[in-house]
C-alpha positions as CSV (number, residue, x, y, z in Angstrom):
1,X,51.9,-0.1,228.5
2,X,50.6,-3.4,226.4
3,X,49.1,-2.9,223.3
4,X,45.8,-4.7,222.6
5,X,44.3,-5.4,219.2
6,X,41.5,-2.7,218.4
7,X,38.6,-6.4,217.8
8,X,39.9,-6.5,222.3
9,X,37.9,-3.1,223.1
10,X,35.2,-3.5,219.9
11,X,34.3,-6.9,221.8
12,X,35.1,-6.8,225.8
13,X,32.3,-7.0,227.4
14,X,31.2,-8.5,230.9
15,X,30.1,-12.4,231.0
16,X,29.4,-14.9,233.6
17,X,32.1,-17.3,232.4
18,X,34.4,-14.3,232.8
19,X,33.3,-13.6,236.3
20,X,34.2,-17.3,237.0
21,X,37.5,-17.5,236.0
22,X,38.4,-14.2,237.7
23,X,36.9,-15.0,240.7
24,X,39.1,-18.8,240.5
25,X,42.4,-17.1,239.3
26,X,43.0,-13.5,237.9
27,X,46.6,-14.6,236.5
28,X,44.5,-17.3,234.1
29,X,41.8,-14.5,233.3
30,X,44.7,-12.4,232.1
31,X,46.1,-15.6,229.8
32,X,42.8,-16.1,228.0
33,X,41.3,-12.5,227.8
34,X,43.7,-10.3,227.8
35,X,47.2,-12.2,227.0
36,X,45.2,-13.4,223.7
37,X,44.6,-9.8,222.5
38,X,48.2,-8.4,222.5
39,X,49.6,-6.8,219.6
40,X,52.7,-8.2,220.7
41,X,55.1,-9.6,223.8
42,X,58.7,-10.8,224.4
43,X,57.8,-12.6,227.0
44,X,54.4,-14.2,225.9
45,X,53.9,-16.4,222.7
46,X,50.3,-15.5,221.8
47,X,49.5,-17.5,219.6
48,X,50.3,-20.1,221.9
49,X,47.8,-18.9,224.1
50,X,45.0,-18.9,221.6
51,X,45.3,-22.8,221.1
52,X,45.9,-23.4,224.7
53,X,42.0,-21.8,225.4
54,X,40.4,-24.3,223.0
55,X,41.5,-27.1,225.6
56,X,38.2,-28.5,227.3
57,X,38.0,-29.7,231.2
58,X,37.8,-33.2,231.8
59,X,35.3,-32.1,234.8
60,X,33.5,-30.0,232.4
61,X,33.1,-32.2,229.3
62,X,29.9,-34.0,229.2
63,X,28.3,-30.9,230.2
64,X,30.2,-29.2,227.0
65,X,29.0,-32.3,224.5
66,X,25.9,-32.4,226.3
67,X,25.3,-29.1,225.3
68,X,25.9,-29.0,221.8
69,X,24.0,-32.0,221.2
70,X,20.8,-30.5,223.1
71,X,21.8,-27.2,220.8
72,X,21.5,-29.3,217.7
73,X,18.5,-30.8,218.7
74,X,16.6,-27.7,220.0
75,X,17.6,-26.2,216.3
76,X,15.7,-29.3,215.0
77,X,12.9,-28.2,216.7
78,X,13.0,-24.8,215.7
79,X,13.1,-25.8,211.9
80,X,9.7,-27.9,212.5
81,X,12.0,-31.2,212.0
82,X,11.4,-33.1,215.8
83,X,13.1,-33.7,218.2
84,X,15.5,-37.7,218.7
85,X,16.7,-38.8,222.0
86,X,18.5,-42.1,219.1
87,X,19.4,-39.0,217.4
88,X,20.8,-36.9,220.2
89,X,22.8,-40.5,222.0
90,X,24.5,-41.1,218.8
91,X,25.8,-37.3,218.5
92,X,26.9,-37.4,222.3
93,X,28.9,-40.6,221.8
94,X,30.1,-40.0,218.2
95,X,31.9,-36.2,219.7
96,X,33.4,-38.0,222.8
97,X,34.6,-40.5,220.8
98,X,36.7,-38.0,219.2
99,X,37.8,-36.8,222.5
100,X,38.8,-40.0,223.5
101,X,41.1,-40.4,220.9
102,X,42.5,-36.7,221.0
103,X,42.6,-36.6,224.9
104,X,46.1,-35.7,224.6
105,X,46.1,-32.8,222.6
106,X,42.1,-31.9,223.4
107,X,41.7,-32.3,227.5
108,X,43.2,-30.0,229.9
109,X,44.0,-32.5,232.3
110,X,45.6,-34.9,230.3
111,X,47.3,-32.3,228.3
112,X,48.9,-31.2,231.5
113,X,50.6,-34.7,232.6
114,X,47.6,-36.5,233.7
115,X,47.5,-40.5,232.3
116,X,44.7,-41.2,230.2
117,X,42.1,-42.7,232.5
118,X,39.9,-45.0,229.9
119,X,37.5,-45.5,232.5
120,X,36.5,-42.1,232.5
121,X,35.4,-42.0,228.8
122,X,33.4,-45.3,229.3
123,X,31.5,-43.6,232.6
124,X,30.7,-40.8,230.6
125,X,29.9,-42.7,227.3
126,X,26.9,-44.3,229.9
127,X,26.1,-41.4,232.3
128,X,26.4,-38.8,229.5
129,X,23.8,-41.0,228.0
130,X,21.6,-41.6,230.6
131,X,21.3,-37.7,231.0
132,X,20.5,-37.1,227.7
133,X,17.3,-40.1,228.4
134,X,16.0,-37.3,231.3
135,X,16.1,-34.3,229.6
136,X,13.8,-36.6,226.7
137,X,11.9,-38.5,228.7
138,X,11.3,-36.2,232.0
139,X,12.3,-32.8,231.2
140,X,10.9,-31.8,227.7
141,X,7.8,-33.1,227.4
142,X,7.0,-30.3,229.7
143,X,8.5,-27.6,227.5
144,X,5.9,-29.0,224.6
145,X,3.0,-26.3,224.9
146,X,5.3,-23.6,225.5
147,X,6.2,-21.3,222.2
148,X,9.6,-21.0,221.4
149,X,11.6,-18.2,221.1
150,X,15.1,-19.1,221.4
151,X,18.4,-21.1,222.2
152,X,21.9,-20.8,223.0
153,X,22.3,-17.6,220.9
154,X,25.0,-15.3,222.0
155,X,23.5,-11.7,223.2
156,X,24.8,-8.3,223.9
157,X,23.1,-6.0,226.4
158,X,24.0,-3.1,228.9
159,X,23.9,-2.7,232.3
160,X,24.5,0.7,233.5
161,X,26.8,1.2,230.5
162,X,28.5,-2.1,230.6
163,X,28.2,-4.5,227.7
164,X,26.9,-7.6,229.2
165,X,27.1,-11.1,226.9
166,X,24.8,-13.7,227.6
167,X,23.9,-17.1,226.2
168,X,20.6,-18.7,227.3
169,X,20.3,-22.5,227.2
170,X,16.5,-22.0,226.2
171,X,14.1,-19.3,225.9
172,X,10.2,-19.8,225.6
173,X,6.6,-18.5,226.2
174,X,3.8,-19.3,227.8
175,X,-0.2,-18.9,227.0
176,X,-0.1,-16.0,229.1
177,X,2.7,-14.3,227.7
178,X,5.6,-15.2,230.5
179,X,8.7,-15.3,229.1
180,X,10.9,-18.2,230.4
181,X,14.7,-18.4,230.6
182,X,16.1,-21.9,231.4
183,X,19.3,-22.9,232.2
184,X,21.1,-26.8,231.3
185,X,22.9,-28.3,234.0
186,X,24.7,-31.4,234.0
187,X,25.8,-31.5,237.7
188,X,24.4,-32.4,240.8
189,X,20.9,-30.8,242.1
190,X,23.1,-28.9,245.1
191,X,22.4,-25.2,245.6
192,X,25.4,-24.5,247.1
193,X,27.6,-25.1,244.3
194,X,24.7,-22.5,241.5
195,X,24.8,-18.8,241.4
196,X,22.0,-16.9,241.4
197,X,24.0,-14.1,239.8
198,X,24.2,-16.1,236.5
199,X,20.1,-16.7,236.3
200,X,20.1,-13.0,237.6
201,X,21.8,-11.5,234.6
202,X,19.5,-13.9,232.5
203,X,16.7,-12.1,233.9
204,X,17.7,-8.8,233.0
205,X,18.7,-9.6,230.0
206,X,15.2,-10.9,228.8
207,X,13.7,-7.8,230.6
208,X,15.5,-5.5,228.3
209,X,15.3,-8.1,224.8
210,X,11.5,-8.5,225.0
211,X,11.1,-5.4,226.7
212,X,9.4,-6.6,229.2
213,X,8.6,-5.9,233.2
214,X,10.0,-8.5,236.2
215,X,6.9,-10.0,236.5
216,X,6.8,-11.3,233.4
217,X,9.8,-13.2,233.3
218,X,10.0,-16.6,235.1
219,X,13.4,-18.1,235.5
220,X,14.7,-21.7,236.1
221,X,18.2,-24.0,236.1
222,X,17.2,-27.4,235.4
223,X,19.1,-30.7,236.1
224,X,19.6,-33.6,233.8
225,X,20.7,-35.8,236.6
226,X,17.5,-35.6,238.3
227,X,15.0,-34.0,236.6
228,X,14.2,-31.2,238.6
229,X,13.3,-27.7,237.6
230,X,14.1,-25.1,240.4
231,X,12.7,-21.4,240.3
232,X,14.4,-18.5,240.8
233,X,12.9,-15.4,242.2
234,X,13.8,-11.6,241.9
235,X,12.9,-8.8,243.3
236,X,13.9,-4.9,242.1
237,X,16.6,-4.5,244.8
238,X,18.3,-7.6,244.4
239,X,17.9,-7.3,240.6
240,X,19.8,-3.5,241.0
241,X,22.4,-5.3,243.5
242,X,23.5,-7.7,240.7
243,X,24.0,-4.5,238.5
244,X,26.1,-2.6,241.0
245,X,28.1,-6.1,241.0
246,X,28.8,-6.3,237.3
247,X,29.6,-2.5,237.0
248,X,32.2,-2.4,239.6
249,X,33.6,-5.9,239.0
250,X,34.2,-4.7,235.1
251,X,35.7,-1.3,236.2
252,X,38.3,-3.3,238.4
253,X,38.8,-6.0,235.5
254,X,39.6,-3.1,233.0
255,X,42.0,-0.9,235.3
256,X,45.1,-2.4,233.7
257,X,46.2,-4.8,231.0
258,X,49.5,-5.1,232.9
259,X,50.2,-8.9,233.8
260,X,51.6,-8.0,237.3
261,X,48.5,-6.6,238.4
262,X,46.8,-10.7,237.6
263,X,47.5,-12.0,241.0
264,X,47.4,-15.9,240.4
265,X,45.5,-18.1,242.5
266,X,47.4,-21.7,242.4
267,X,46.1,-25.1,243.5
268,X,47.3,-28.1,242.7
269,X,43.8,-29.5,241.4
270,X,43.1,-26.1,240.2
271,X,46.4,-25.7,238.2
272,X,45.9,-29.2,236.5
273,X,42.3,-28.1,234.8
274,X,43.9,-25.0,234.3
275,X,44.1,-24.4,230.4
276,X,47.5,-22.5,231.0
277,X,49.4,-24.1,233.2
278,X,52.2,-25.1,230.8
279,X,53.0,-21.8,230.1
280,X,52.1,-20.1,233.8
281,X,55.4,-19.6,236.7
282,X,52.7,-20.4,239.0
283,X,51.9,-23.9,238.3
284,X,51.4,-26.1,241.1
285,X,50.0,-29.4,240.1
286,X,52.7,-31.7,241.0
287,X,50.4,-32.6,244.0
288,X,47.7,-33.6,242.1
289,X,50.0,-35.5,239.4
290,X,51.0,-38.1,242.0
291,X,54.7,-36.3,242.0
């Protein structure tokens, strides 16, 4: 039976991100959450595994820096100091800067065999950029009369006696007392690829922090490619589906720490984003490495 250091079952607790990678490939769920909190393994080097979860997607990384710049800047705002679209350019291309010239040791993909593509980092440098000009011009002016509350601050809550950790982009009020919870995204404006289960969980979690009913909380993900602000809408039942789906996907995430019981899911463009593939039997990105 594996041992797990005691911080593993003082911290486990359900997240989106965690439903995400267990719903892409269980054998990677069990590298970065559960292979990370072993007391020990002859067959795993865990501290290996620690540094190999700090490696950042190449798909995923504007949205990361994006992130962190709009972090900083909301902080700005919090502190009564403004808010800078020069400000918040100059952070985005000063941190992937540094991933440009770490790429190696810093980006999934290119630490898993894939050649350094410098067109990439000059796309990004500009697209990354124009982003950041929409959430400034477009986007928050229309967060201006709304009272803030807070942002991307890591909460704990519990849904029919799960833990459940959330992170909201940006919390706020309006006039009338709504509460609003809305969610940063970088991607493309396309429904199909959004879940409704990650705003869902926001939901609840702002009903129980500002103890509050459904109809006081408005949700929304918002896109920095295009501007857009889309609603999202809840009722009781579907809210109480959503719970039914986090307590029983937790139960079966917690049956066993037992590697065997991780099923991998491999694909070759899935295995080469994968932060574990250099150290997983499964790997099958030779495909997608042109070999």
């Amino acid at each position: 039976m594996e041992e797990l250091e005691d911080w593993f079952y003082n911290y486990n607790a359900w997240s989106f991100s965690k439903h995400r990678l267990w719903e892409s490939c269980k054998l990677a769920y069990y590298y970065r959450y559960i292979g990370t909190a072993l007391k020990k393994s002859d067959e795993i080097d865990i501290m290996h595994l620690k540094k190999l979860k700090d490696l950042k997607s190449r798909n995923a990384l504007q949205g990361i820096i994006i992130h962190e710049v709009l972090e900083n800047q909301m902080g700005q705002h919090f502190i009564g100091r403004g808010v800078s679209e020069e400000s918040a350019k100059a952070q985005y291309i000063q941190r992937l800067d540094q991933y440009r010239k770490n790429a190696k040791y810093t980006i999934i993909e290119y630490y898993n065999g894939q050649p350094i593509d410098e067109n990439f980092f000059d796309y990004a440098r500009s697209y990354g950029a124009d982003k950041i000009g929409m959430f400034f011009g477009v986007i928050w002016p229309q967060f201006r009369d709304l009272e803030y509350l807070k942002h991307e601050k890591f909460d704990r809550f519990t849904v029919n006696g799960v833990e459940c950790i959330v992170k909201a982009d940006y919390v706020s009020k309006t006039k009338d007392d709504i509460i609003v919870v809305s969610d940063w995204k970088t991607g493309v404006d396309n429904e199909e690829y959004e879940s409704e289960l990650q705003i869902g969980v926001y939901v609840l979690w702002a009903m129980d922090y500002y103890k509050t009913e459904l109809e006081k909380v408005r949700s929304e993900m918002v896109y920095l490619t295009t501007g857009v602000m889309r609603p999202y809408e809840f009722n009781n039942d579907r809210l109480e589906a959503i719970k039914n789906q986090i307590t029983e996907e937790f139960a079966i995430m917690n049956e066993t720490y037992e590697i065997e019981h991780f099923t991998p899911s491999p694909e070759p463009r899935k295995c080469l984003g994968c932060q574990f593939s250099t150290v997983c039997p499964y790997f099958l990105a030779k495909e997608a490495l042109g070999g």
